[in-house]
The first five atom37 places (N, CA, C, CB, O) and aatype in JSON, in Angstrom:
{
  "aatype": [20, 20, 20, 20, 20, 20, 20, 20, 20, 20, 20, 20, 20, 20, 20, 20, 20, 20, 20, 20, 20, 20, 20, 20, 20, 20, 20, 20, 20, 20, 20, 20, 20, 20, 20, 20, 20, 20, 20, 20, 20, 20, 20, 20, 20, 20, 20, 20, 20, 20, 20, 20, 20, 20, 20, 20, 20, 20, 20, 20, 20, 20, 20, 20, 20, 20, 20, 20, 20, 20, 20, 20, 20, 20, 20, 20, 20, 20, 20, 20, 20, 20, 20, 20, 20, 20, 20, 20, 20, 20, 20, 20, 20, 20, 20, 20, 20, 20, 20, 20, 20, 20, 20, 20, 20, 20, 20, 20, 20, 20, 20, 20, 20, 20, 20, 20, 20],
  "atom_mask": [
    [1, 1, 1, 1, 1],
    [1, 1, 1, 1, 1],
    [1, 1, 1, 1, 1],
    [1, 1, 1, 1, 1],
    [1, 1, 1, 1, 1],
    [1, 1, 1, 1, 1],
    [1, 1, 1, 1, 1],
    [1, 1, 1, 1, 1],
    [1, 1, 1, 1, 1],
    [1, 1, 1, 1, 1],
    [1, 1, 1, 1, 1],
    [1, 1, 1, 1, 1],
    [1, 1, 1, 1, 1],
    [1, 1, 1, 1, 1],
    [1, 1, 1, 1, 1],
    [1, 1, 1, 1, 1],
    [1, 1, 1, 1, 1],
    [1, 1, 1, 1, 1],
    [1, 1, 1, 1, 1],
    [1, 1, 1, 1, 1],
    [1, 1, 1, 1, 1],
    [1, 1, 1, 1, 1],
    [1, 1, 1, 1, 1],
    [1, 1, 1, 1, 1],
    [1, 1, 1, 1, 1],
    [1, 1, 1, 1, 1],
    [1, 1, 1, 1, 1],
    [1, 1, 1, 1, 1],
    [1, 1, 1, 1, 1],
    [1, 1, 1, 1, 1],
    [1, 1, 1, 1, 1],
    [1, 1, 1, 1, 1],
    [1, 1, 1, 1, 1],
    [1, 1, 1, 1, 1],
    [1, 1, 1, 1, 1],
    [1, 1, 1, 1, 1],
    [1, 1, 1, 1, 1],
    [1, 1, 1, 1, 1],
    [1, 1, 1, 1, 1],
    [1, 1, 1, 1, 1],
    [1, 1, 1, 1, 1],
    [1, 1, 1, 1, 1],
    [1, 1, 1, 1, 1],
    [1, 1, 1, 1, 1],
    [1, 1, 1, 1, 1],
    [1, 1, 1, 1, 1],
    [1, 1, 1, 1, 1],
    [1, 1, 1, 1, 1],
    [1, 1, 1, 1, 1],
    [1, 1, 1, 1, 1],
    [1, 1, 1, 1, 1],
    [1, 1, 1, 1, 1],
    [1, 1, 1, 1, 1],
    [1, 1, 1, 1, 1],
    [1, 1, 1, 1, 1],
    [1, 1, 1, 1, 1],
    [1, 1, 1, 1, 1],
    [1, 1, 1, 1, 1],
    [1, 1, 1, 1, 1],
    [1, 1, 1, 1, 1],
    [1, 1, 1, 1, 1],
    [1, 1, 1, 1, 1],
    [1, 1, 1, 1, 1],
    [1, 1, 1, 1, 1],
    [1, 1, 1, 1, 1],
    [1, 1, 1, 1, 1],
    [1, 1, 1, 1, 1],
    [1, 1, 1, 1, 1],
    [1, 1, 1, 1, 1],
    [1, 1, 1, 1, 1],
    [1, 1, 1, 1, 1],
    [1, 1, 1, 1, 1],
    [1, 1, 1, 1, 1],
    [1, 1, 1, 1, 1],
    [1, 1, 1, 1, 1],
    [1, 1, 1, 1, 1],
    [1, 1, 1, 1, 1],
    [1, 1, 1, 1, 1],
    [1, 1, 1, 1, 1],
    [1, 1, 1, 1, 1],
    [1, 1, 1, 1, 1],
    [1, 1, 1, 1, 1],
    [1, 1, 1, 1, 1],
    [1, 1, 1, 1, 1],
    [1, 1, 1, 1, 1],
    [1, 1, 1, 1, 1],
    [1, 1, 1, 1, 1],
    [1, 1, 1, 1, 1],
    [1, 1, 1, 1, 1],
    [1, 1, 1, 1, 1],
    [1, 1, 1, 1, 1],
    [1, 1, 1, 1, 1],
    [1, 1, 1, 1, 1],
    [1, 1, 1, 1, 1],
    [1, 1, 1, 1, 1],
    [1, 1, 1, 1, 1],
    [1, 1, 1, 1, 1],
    [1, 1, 1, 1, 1],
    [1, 1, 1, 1, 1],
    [1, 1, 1, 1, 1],
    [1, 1, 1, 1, 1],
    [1, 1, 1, 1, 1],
    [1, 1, 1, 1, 1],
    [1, 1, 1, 1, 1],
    [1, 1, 1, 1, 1],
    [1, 1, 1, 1, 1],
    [1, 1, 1, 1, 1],
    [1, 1, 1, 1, 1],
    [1, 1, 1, 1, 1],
    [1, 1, 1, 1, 1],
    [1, 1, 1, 1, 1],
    [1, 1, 1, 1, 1],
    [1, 1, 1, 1, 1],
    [1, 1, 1, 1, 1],
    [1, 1, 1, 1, 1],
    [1, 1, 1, 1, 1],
    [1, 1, 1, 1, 1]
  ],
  "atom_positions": [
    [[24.33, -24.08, -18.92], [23.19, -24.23, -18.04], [23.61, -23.79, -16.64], [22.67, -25.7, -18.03], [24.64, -24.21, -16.1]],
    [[22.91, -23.06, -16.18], [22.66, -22.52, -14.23], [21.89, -23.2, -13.64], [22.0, -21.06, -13.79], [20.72, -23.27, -14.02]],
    [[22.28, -23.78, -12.69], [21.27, -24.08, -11.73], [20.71, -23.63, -10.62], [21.45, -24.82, -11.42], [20.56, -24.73, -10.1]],
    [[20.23, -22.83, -9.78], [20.45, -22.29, -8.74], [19.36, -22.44, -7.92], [20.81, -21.13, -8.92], [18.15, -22.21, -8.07]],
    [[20.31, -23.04, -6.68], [19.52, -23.78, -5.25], [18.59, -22.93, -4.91], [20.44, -24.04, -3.84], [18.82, -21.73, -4.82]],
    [[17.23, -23.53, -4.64], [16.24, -23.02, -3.29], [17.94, -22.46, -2.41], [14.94, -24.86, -2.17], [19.06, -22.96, -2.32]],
    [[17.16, -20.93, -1.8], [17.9, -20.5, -0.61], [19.76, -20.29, -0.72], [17.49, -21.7, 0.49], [20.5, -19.76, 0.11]],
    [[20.16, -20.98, -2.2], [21.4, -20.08, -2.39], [21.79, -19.08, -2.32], [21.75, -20.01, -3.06], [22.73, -18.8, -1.58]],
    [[21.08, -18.05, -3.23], [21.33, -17.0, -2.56], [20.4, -16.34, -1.76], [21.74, -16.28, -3.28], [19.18, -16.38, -1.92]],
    [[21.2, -15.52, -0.59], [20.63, -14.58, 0.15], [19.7, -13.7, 0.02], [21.25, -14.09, 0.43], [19.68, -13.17, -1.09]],
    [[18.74, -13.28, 0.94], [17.79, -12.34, 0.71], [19.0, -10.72, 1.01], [16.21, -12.69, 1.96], [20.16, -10.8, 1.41]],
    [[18.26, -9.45, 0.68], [19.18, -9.06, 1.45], [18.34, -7.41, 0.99], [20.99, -9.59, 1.06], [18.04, -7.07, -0.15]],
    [[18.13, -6.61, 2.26], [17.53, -5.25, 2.41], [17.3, -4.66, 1.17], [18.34, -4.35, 3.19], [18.43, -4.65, 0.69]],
    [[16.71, -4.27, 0.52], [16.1, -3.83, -0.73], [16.22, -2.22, -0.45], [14.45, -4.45, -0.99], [15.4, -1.81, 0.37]],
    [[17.31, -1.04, -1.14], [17.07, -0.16, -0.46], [17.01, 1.1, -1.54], [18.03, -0.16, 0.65], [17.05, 2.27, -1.15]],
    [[16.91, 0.74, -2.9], [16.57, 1.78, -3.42], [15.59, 2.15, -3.47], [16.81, 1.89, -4.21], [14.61, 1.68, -2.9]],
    [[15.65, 3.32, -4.36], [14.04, 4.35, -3.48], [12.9, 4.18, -4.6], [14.33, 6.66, -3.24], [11.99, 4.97, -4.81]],
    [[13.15, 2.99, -5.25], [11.7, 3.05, -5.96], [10.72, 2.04, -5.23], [11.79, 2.61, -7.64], [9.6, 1.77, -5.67]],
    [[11.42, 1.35, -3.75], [10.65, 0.66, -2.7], [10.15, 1.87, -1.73], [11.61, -0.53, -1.89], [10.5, 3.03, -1.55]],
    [[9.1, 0.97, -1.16], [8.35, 1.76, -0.13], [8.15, 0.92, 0.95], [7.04, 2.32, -0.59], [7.31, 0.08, 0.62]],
    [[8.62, 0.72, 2.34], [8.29, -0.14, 2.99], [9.38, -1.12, 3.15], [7.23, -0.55, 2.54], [10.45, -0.75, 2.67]],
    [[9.38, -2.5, 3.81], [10.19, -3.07, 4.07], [10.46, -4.61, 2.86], [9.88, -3.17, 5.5], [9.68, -5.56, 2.89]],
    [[11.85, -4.56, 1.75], [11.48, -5.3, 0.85], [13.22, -6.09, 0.99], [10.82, -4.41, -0.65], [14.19, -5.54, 1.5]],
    [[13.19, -7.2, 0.5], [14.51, -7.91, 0.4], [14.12, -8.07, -0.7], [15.02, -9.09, 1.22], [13.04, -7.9, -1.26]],
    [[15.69, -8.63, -1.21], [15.47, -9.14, -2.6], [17.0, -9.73, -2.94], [14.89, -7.83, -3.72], [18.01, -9.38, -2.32]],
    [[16.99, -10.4, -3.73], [17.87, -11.85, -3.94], [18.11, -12.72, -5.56], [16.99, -13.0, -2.94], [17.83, -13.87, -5.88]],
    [[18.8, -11.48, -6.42], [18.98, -11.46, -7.92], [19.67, -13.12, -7.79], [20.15, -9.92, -8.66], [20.82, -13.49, -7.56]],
    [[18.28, -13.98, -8.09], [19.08, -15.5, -8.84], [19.67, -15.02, -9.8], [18.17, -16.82, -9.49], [20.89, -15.15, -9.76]],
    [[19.3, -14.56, -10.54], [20.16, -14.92, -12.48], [20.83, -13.16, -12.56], [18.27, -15.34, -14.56], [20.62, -13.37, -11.36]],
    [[21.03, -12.67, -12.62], [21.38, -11.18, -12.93], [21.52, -11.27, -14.54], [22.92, -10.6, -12.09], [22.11, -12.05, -15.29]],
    [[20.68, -10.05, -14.76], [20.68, -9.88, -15.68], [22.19, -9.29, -16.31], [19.6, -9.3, -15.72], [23.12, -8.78, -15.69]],
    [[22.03, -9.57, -17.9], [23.08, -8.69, -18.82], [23.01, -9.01, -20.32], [24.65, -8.98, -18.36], [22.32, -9.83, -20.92]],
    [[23.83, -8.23, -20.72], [23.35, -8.08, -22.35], [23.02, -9.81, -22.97], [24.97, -7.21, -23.45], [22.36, -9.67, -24.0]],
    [[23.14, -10.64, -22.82], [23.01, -11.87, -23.25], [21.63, -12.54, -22.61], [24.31, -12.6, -22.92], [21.13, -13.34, -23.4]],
    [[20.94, -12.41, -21.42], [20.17, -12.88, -20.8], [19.45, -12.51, -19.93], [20.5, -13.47, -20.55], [19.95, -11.64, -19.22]],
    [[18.42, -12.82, -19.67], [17.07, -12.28, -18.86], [17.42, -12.83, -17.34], [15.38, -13.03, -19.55], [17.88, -13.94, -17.08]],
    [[17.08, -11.8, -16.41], [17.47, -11.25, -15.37], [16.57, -11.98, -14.26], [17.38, -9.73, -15.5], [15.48, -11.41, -14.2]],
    [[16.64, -12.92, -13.48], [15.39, -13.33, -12.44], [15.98, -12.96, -10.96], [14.94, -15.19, -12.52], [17.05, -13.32, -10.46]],
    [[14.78, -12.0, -10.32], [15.09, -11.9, -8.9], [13.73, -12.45, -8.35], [15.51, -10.32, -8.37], [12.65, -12.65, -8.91]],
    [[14.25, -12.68, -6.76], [13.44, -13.11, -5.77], [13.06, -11.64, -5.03], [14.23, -14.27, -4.81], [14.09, -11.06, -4.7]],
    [[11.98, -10.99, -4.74], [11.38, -9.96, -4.04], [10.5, -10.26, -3.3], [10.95, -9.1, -4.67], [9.55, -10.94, -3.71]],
    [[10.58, -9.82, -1.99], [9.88, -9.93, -0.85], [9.69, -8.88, -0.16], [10.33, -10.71, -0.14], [10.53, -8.12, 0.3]],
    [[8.02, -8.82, -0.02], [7.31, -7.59, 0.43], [6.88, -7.75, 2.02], [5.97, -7.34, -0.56], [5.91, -8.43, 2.35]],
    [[7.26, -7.41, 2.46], [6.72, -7.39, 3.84], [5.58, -5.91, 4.39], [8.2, -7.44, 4.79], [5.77, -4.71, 4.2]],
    [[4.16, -6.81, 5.25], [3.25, -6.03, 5.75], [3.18, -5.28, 4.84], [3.4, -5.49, 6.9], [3.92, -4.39, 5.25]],
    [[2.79, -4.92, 3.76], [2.34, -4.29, 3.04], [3.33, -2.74, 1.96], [1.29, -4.06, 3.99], [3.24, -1.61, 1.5]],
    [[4.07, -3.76, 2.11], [5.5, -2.84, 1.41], [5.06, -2.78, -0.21], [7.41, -3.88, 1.6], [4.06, -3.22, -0.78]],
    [[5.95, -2.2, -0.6], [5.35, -2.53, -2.56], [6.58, -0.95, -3.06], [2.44, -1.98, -3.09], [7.27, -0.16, -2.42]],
    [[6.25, -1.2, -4.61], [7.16, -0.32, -5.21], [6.46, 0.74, -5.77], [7.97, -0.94, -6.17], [5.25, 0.5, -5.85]],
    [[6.73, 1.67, -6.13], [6.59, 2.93, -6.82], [6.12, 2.94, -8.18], [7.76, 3.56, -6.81], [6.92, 2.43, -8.97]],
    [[4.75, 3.51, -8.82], [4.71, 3.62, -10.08], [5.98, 3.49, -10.8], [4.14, 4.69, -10.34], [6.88, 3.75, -10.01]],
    [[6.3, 3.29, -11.59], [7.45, 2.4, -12.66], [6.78, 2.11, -14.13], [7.9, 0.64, -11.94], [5.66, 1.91, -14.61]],
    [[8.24, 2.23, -14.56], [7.82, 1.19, -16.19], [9.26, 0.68, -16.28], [7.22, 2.27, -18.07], [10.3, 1.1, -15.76]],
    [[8.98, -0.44, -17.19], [10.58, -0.7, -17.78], [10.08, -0.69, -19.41], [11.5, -2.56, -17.17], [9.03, -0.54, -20.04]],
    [[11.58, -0.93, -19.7], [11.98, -0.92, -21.47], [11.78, -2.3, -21.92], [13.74, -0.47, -21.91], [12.33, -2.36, -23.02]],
    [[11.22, -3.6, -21.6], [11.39, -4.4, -21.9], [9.6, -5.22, -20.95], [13.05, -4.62, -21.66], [9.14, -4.76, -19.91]],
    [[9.13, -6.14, -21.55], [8.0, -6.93, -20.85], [8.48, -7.54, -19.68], [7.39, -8.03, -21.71], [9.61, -8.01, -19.84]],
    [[7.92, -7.72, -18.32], [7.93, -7.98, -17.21], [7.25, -9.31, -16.91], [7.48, -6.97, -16.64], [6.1, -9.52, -17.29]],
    [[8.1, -10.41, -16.08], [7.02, -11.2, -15.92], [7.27, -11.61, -14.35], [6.95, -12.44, -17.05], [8.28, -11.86, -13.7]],
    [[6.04, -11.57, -14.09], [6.23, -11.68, -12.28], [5.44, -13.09, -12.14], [5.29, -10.13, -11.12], [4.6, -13.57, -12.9]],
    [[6.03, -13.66, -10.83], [5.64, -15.12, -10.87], [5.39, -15.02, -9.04], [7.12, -16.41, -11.63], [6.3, -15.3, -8.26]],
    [[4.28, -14.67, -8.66], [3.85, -15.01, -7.17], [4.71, -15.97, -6.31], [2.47, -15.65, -7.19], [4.8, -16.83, -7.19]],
    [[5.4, -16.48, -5.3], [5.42, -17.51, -4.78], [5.08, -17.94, -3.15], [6.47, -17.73, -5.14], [5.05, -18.95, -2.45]],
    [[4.86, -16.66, -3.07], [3.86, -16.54, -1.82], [3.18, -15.4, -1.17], [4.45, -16.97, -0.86], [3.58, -14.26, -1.37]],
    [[2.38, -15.59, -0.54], [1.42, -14.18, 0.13], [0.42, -13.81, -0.47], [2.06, -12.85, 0.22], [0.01, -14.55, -1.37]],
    [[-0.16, -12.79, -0.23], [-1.36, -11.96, -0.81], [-0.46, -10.93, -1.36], [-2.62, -11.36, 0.32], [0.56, -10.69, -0.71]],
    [[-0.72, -10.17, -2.66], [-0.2, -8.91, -3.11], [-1.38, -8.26, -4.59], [1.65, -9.29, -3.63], [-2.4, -8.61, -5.17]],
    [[-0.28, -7.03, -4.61], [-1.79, -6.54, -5.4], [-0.84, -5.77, -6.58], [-3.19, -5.19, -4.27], [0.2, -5.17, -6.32]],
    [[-1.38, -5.92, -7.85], [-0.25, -5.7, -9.03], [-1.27, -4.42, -9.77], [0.14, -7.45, -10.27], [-2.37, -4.73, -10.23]],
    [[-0.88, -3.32, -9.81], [-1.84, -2.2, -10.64], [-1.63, -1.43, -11.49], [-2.33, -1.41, -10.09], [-0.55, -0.87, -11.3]],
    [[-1.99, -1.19, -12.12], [-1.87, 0.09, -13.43], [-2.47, 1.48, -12.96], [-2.89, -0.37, -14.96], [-3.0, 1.68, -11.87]],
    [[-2.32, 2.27, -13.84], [-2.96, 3.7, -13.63], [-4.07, 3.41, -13.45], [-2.92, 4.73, -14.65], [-4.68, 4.24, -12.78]],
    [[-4.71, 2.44, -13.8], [-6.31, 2.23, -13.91], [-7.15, 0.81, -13.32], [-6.59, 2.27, -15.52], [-8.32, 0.68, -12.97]],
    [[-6.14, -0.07, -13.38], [-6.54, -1.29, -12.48], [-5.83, -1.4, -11.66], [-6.63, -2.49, -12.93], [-4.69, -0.93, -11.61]],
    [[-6.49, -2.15, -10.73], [-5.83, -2.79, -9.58], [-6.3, -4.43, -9.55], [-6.29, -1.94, -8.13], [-7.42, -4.9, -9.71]],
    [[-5.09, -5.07, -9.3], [-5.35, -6.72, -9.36], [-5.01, -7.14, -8.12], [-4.49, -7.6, -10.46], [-4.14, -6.47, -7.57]],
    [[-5.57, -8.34, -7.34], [-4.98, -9.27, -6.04], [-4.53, -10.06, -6.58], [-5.8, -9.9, -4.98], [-5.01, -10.57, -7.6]],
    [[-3.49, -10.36, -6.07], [-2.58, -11.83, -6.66], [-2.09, -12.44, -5.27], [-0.92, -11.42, -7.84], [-1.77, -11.86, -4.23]],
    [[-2.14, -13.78, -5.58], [-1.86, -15.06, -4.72], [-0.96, -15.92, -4.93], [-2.77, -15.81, -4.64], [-0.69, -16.02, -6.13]],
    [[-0.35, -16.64, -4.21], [0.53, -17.64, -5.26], [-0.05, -18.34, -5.85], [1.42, -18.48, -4.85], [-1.13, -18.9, -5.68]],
    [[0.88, -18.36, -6.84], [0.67, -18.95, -8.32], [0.6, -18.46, -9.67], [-0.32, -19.44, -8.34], [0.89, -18.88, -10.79]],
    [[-0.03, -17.09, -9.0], [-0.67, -16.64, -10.16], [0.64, -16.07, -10.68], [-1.98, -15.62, -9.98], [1.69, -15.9, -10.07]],
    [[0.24, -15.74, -12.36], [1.44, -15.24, -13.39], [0.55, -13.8, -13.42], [1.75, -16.29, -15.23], [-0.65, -13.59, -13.22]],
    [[1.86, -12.74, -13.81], [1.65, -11.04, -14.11], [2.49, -11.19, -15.27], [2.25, -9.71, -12.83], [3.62, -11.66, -15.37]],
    [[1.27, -10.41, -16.64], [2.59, -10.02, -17.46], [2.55, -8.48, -17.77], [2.69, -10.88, -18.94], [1.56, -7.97, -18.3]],
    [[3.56, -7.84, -17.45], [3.71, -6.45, -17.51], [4.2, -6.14, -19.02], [4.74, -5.96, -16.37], [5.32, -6.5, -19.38]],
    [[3.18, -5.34, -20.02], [3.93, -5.25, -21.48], [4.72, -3.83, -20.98], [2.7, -5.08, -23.15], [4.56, -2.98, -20.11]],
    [[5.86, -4.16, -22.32], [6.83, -2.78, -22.45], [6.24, -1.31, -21.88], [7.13, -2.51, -24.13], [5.3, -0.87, -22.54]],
    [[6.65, -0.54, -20.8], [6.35, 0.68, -21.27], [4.74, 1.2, -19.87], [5.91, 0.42, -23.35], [4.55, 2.28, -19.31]],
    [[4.1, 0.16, -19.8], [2.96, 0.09, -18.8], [3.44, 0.54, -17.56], [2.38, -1.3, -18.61], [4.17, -0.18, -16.88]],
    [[3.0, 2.04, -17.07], [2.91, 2.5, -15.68], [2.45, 1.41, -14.71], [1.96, 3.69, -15.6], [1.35, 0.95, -15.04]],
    [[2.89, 0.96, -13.82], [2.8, 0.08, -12.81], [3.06, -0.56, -11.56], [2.86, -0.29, -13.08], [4.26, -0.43, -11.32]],
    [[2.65, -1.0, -10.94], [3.21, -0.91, -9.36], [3.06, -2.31, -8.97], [2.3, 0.17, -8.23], [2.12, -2.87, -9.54]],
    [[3.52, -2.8, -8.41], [3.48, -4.08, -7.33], [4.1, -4.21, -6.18], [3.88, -5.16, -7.8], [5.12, -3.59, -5.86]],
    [[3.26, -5.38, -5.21], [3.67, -5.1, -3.75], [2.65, -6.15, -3.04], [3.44, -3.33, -3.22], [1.91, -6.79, -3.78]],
    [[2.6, -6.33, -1.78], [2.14, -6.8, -0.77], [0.86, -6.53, -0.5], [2.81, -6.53, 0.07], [0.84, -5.3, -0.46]],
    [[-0.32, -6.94, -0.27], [-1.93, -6.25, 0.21], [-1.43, -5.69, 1.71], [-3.56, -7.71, 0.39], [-0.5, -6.17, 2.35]],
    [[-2.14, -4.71, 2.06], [-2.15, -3.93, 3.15], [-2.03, -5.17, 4.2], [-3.49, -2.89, 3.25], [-2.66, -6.2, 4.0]],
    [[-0.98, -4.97, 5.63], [-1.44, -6.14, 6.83], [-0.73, -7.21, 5.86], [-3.51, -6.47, 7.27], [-0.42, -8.17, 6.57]],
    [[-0.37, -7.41, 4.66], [-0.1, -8.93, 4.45], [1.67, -8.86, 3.45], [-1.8, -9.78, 3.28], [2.12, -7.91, 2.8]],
    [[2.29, -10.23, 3.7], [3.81, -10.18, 2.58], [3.15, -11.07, 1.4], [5.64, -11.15, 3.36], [2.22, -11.88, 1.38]],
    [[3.83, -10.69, 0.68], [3.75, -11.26, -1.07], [5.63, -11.48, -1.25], [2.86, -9.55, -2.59], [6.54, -10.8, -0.78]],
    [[5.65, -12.31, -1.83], [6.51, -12.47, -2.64], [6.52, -13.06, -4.3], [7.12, -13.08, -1.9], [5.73, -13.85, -4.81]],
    [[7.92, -12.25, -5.04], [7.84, -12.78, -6.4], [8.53, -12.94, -6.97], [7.36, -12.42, -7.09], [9.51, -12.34, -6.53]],
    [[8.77, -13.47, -7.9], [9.89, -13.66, -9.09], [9.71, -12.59, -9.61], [9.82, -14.81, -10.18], [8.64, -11.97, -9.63]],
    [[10.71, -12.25, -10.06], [10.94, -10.48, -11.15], [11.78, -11.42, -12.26], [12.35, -8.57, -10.18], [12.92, -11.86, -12.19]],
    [[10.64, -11.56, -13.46], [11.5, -12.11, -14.91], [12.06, -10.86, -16.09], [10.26, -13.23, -15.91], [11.44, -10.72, -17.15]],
    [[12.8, -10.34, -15.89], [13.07, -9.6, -16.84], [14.27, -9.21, -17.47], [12.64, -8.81, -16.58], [15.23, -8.71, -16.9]],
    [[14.16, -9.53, -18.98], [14.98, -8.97, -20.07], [16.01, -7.73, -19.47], [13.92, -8.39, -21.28], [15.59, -7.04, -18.55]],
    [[17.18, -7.52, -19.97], [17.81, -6.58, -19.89], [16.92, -4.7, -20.06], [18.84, -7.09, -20.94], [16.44, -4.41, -21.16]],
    [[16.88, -4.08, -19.34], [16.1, -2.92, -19.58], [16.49, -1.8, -18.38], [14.5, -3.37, -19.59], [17.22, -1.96, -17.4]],
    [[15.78, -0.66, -18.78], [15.7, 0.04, -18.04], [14.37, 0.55, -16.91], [16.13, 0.69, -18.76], [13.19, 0.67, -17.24]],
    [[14.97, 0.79, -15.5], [13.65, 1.37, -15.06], [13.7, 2.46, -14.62], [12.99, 0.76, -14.2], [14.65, 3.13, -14.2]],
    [[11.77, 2.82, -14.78], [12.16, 4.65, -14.84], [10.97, 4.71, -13.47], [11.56, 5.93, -16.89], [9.98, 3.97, -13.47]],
    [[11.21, 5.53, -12.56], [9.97, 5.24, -11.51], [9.17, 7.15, -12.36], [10.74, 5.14, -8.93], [9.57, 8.28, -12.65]],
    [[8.07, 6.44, -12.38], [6.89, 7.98, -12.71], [5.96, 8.15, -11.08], [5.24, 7.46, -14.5], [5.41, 7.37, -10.29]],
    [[6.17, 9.63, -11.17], [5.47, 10.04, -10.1], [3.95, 10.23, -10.63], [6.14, 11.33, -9.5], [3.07, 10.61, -9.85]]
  ]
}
């Protein structure tokens, strides 16, 4: 069993390029071949990521702000609280509403991500 404190670990500059905008982020659990991977992501003023998919289902868990979670074809507002479940393979983006930060849990299985233009 892990336990891991509110605010143990650090936030810290988010700087690969499938972000856009200003994002931290703060891998509680790191993923690896045995276990599913949880990070803390934080979107600031309206930051967010790049069309994407991964190899594995996604589950995002709000814990604060306004943000907006979309597909090729929808677009959703999310608030805290609310749950996202991203299936295998789904083109998709998430991030912050324009003017506003979101933050989220990133639940995910060992996988790969591929950013699609």
């Amino acid at each position: 069993m892990n336990v891991v404190r509110n605010g143990s670990v650090p936030l810290s500059v988010a700087n690969a390029p499938i972000f856009e905008g200003l994002v931290h982020t703060s891998p509680l659990i790191p993923a690896d071949d045995s276990h599913v991977g949880v990070s803390l992501v934080s979107f600031t003023g309206g930051a967010r990521n790049k069309f994407h998919t991964h190899t594995a289902d996604q589950i995002l868990y709000i814990t604060e702000g306004e943000g907006i979670v979309a597909s090729r074809d929808q677009e959703h507002r999310v608030v805290a609280g609310d749950i996202v479940h991203v299936p295998v393979g789904e083109v998709h983006w998430h991030g912050a509403a324009p003017g506003r930060d979101m933050a989220h849990l990133s639940i995910l299985p060992p996988s790969t991500t591929t950013i699609v233009e």
